[in-house]
C-alpha positions in Angstrom: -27.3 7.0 95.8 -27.9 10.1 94.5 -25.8 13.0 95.7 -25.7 17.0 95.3 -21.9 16.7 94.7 -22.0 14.1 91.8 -24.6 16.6 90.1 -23.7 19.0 87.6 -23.6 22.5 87.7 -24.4 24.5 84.6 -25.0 27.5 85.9 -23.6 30.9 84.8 -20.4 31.5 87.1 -17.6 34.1 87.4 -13.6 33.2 88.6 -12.8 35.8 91.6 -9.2 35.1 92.8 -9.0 31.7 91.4 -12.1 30.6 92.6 -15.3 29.5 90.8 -18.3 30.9 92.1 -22.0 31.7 91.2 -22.7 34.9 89.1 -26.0 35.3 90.3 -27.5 34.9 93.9 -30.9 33.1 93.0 -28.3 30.2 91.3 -26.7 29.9 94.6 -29.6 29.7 96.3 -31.0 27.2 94.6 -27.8 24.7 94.9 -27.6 26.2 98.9 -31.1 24.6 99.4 -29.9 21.6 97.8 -26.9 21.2 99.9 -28.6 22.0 103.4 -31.0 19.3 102.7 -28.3 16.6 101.8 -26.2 17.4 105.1 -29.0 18.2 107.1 -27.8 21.9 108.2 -28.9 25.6 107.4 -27.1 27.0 104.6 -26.8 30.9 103.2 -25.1 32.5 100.6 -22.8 35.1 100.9 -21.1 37.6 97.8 -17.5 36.8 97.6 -16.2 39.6 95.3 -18.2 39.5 92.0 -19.9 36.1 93.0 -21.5 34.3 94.7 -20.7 31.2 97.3 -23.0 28.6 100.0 -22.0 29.0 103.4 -22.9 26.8 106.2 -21.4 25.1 109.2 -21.4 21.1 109.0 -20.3 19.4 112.1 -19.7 22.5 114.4 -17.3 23.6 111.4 -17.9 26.4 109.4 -17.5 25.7 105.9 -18.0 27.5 102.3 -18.9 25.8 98.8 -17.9 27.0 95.7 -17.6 24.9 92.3 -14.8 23.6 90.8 -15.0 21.3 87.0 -18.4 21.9 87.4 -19.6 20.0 90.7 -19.5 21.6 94.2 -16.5 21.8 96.4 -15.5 23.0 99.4 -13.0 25.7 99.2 -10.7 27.9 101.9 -11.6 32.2 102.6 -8.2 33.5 101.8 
């Protein structure tokens, strides 16, 4: 099965407090489209300092995607 989270991300990103993000909005959009298809929910993305991460809420839980070793993850707002 193919899934958005084994798929890598080569796109250009930018480390804001320790935490991989997108540098540019269209990127995250692109891989926020991606996601909300996969789990079936609406997703947005939001600037977090100088980039960019996928919001959505999965579940009744709000949630936020950044990247990490080059695949999605699901990181903590700090």
């Amino acid at each position: 099965m193919n899934t958005v989270f084994a798929a890598p991300v080569f796109d250009t990103t930018v480390i804001f407090e320790g935490k991989e993000l997108f540098k540019g909005k269209s990127a995250a959009e692109n891989w926020a489209k991606k996601l909300g298809a996969e789990l079936e929910c609406v997703t947005t993305v939001e600037k977090i300092g100088t980039g960019w991460a996928i919001f959505g809420n999965v579940d009744g839980e709000d949630c936020i995607w950044a990247i990490m070793g080059q695949r999605l993850k699901r990181i903590n707002r700090e």
